[in-house]
C-alpha positions in Angstrom: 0.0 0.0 0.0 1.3 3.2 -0.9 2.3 5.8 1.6 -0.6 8.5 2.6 0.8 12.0 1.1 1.4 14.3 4.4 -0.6 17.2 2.8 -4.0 18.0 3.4 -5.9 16.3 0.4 -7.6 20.0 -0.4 -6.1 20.7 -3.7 -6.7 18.9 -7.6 -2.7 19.6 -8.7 -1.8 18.5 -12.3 1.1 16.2 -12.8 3.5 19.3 -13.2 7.0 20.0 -11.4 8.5 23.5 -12.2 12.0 23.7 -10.8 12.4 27.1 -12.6 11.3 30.5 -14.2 12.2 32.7 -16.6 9.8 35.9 -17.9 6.2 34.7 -19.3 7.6 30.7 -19.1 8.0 28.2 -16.1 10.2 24.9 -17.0 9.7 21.6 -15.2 12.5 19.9 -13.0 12.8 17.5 -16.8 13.5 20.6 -19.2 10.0 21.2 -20.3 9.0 24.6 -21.5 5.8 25.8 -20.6 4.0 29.6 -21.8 2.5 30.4 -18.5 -0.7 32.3 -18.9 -1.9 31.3 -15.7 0.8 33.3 -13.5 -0.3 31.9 -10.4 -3.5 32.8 -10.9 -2.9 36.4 -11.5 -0.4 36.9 -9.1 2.8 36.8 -11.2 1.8 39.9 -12.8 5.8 40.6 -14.1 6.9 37.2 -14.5 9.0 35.1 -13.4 12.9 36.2 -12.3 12.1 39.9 -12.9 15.7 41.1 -12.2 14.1 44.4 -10.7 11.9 42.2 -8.2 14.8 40.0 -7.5 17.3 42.7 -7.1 15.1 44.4 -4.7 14.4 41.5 -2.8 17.9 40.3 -2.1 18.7 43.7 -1.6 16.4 43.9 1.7 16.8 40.4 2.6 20.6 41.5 4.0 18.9 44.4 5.9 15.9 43.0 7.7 13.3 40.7 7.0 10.2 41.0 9.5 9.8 43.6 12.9 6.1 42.9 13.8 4.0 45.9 14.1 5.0 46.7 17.2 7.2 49.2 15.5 7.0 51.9 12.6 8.0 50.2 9.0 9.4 53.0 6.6 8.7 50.6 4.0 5.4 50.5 4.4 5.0 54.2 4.5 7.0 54.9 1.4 4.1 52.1 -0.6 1.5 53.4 1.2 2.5 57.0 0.2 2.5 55.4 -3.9 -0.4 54.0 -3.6 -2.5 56.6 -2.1 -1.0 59.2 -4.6 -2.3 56.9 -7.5 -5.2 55.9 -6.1 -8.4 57.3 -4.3 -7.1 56.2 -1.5 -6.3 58.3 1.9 -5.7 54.8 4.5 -3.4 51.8 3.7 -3.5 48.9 5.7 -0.8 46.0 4.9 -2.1 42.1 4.9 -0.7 38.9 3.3 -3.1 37.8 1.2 -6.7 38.7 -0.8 -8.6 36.9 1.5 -7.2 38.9 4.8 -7.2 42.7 2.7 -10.7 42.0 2.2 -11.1 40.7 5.6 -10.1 44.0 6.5 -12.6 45.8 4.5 -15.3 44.4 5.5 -14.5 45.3 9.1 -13.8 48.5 8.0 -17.3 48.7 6.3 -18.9 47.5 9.3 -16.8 49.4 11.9 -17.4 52.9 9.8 -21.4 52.4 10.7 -20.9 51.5 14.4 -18.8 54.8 14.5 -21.6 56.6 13.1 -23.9 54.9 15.5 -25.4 52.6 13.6 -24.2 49.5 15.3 -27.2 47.6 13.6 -25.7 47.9 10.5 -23.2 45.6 9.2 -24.9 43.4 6.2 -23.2 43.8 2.5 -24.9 43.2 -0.5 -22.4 40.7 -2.6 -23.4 39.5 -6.0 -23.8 36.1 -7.3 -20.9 34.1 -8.9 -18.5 36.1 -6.6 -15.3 35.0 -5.2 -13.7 36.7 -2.3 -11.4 34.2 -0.3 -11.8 30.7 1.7 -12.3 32.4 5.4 -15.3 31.8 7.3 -16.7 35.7 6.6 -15.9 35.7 3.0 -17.1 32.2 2.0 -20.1 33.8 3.2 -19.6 36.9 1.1 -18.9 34.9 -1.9 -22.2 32.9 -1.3 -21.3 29.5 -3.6 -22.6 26.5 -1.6 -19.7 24.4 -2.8 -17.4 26.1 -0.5 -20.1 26.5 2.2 -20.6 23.1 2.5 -19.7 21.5 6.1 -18.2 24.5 7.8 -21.2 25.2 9.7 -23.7 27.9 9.8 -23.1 30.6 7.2 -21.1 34.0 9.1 -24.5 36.5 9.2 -24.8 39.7 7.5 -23.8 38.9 3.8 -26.9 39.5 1.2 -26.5 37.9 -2.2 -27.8 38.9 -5.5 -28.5 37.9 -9.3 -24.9 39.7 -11.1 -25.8 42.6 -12.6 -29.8 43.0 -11.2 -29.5 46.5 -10.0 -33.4 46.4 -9.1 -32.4 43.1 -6.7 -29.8 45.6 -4.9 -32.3 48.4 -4.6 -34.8 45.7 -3.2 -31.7 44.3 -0.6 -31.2 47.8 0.5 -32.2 47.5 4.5 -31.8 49.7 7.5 -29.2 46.9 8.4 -27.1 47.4 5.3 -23.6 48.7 5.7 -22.0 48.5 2.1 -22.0 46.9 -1.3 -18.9 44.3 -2.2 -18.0 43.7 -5.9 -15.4 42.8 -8.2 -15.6 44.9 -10.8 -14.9 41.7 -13.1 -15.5 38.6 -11.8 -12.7 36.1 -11.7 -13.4 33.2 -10.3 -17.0 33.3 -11.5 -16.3 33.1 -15.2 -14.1 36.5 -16.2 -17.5 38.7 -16.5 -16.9 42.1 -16.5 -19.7 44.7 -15.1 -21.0 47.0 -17.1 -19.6 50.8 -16.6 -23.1 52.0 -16.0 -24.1 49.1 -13.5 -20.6 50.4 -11.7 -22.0 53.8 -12.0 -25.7 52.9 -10.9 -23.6 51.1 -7.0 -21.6 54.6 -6.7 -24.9 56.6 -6.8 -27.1 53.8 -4.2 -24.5 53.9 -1.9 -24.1 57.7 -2.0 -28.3 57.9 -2.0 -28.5 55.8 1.2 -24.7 56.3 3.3 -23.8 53.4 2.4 -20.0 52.0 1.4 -19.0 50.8 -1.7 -16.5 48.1 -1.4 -14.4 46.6 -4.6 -12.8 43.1 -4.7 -9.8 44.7 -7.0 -7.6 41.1 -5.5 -7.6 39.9 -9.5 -8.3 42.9 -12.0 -6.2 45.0 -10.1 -2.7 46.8 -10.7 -2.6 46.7 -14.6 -4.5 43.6 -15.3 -7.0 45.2 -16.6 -5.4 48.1 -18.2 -5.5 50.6 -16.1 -3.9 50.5 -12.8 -7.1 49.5 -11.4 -10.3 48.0 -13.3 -13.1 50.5 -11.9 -11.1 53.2 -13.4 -12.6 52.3 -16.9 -16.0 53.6 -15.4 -14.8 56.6 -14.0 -16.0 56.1 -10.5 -14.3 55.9 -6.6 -14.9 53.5 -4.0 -14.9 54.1 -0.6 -12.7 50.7 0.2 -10.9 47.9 -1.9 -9.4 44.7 -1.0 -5.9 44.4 -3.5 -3.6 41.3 -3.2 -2.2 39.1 -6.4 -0.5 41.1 -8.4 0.6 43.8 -5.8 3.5 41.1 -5.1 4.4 39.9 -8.1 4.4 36.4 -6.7 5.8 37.5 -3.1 3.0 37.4 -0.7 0.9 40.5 -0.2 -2.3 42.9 -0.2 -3.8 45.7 1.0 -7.0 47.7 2.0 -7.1 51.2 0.5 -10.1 53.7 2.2 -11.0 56.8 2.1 -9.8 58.8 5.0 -14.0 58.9 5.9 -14.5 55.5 5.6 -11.6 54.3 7.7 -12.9 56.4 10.6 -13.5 53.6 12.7 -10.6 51.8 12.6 -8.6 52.9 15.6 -5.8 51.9 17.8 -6.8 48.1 18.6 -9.3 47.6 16.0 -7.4 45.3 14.0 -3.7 43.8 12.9 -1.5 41.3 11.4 1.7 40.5 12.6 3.4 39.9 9.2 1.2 42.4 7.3 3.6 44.9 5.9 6.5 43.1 6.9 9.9 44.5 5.0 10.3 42.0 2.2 6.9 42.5 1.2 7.1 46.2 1.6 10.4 46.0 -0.7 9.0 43.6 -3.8 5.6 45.7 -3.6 7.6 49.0 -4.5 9.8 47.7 -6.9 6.5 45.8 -8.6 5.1 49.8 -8.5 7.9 50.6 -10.0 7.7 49.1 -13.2 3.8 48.9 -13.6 3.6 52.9 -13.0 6.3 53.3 -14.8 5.4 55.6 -18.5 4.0 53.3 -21.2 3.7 50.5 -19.3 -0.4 50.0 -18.9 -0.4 51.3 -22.6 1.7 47.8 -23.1 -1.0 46.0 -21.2 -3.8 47.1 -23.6 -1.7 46.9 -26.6 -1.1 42.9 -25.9 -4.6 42.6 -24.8 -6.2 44.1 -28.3 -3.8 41.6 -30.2 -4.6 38.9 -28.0 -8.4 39.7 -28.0 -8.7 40.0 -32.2 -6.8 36.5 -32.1 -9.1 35.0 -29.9 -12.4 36.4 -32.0 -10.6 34.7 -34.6 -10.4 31.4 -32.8 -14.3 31.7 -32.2 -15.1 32.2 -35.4 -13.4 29.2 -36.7 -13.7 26.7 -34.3 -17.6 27.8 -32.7 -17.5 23.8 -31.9 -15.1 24.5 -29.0 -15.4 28.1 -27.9 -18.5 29.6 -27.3 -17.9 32.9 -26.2 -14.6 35.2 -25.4 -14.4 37.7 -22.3 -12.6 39.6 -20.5 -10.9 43.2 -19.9 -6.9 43.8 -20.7 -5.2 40.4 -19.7 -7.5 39.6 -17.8 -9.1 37.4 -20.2 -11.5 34.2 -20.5 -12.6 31.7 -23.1 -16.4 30.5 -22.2 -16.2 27.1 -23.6 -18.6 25.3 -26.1 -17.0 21.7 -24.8 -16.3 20.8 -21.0 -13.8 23.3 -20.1 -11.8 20.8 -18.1 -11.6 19.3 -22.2 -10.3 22.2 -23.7 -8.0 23.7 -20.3 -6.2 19.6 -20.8 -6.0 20.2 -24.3 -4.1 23.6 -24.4 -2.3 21.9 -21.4 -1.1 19.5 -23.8 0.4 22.1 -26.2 2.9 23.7 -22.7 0.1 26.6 -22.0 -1.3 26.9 -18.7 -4.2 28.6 -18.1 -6.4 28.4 -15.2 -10.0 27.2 -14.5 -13.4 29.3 -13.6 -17.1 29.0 -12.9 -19.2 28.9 -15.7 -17.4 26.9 -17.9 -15.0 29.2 -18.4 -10.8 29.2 -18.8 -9.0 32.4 -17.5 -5.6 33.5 -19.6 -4.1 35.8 -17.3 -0.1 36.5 -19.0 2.4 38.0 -17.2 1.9 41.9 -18.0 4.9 41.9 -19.4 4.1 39.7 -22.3 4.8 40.5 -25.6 2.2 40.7 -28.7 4.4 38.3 -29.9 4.1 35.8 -26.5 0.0 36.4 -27.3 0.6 35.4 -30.8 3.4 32.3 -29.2 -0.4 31.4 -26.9 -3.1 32.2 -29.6 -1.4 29.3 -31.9 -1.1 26.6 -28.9 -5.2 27.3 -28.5 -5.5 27.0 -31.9 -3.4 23.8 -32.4 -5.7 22.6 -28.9 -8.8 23.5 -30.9 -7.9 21.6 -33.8 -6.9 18.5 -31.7 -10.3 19.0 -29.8 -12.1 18.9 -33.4 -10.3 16.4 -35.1 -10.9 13.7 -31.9 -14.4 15.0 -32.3 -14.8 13.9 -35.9 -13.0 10.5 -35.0 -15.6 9.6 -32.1 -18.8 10.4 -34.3 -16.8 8.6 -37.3 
């Protein structure tokens, strides 16, 4: 009998062992080259070995790598300074991961209303299809039963509706509600974008009743999307947004951004982490700011992304058999597939591209931002060459 693995059985992997990185491709411990359009899931946002990332890295790795906050951080003042200059932003506050910055802003949300005396309100209205993390509270946000299931009663105060319904969130408006929490594309739940005007329609609600408006910015944010953060394209502000993934570049880290208003309530005491903002992070996060705010650089993003979208159009129009529909905003991108997408995600698998799964029968190609037209080319013909393989086992079954 074999030996039990001494993981925790939680994760599907696929039989794949990179030993190494280098830009937009990840090779396996045998030589193997793969095109990685997956970049840990959106987090590898400038590749792998970026010599800026690594060079700023080591560089603070021979000064100091964690101090607790128990004491003051320049590093985190200097990327809290960037961020708020670039941002809407007045408050930073440092976590580890998407699932804790948005930790944060719920408590943020709900801690604003208690300051206000309105201790009775602390329900958020989250949309359907939403992803937010795997703690208790934002299971419960995200509202999908499959990752509900067997943790016990659902954490109270999160109101789900249909995605995109703005009558539903004008009906789920209560004297209890605090805020509404969206991402303003939705990842996990199929790469669907919401419309500018839906995004528009939130902002005025919440501004109609005091309520906060709370992005999930963990995946489209910081130049996926094309600008340096998605809900730009609409031309609105939120109150509060939960960033992690790409902030790091593939070193752990994320961050809640609020208005000076809304983080009223978070005083002394109120909350903490004891890595958040530790000095490596603090380090790799500037350096990532470095490059994505750097002149030209989301202009690259959207330059990629029109080349990689035209190609993909392409691919739908001749092979409609395998891909239904094609989605998505800068390189944040998904291919809504007219097969099981578990088929199609092996099949471009089996050409070296990784991509990455989503709800609604959907594959995610998130490149490194720093891919090339020509790497989106290098990935449009791997699909294709998929597609055809897809097709031509198709014809061989109903032969």
């Amino acid at each position: 009998m074999a030996e039990a693995a001494p993981l925790y059985d939680t994760y599907m992997r696929a039989p794949l062992r990179f030993e190494r990185g280098e830009g937009v491709w990840l090779i396996t411990e045998t030589g193997e080259r793969y095109l990685d359009f997956g970049a840990g899931v959106a987090v590898s946002s400038l590749g792998h070995g970026h010599p800026h990332l690594v060079g700023a890295l080591k560089a603070q790795a021979d000064k100091v790598w964690h101090l607790s906050n128990l004491y003051e951080v320049p590093g985190q003042e200097m990327l809290a300074k960037r961020l708020t200059d670039a941002t809407f932003a007045d408050k930073v506050f440092f976590t580890n991961s998407g699932a804790e910055a948005l930790e944060c802003a719920i408590k943020t949300a709900r801690r604003y209303q208690f300051s206000k005396g309105h201790p009775e309100k602390f329900h958020i209205i989250t949309f359907e299809g939403a992803f937010h993390g795997r703690t208790l509270a934002t299971i419960a946000a995200g509202g999908q039963e499959k990752y509900l299931e067997g943790f016990g009663p659902k954490a109270p105060g999160f109101d789900q509706v249909p995605f995109g319904d703005l009558e539903a969130v004008k009906a789920a408006i209560i004297e209890a509600t605090a805020g509404i929490l969206i991402e303003p594309v939705q990842g996990e739940g199929g790469v669907r974008p919401v419309a500018k005007e839906f995004m528009v329609a939130l902002r005025e609600l919440c501004d109609e009743h005091g309520l906060l408006l709370i992005l999930d910015e963990v995946q489209s944010g910081v130049g996926r999307s094309g600008k340096f953060f998605s809900h730009e394209w609409s031309g609105i502000t939120p109150d509060i947004m939960a960033v992690a993934k790409g902030i790091g570049g593939g070193f752990p880290l994320g961050a809640c951004l609020a208005t000076a208003e809304a983080a009223s309530g978070m005083k002394a005491g109120t909350h903490g982490s004891t890595y958040g903002g530790n000095p490596l992070a603090m380090a790799v996060g500037g350096a990532v700011l470095d490059v994505i705010l750097a002149e030209g650089f989301l202009q690259h993003v959207n330059d990629v992304s029109l080349v990689f979208r035209q190609g993909l159009a392409s691919l739908k129009d001749r092979y409609p058999d395998i891909i239904e529909e094609v989605r998505g905003q800068g390189l944040l991108l998904g291919i809504k597939a007219a097969i099981p997408a578990a088929e199609l995600l092996q099949a471009i698998r089996a050409e070296h591209l990784l991509g990455v799964p989503a709800g609604d029968n959907v594959i995610r190609l998130l490149p490194p931002l720093i891919a090339t037209a020509e790497d989106a080319r290098e990935g449009l013909a791997r699909v294709e060459r998929a597609a055809e393989a897809l097709r031509a086992r198709t014809s061989r079954k109903s032969a």
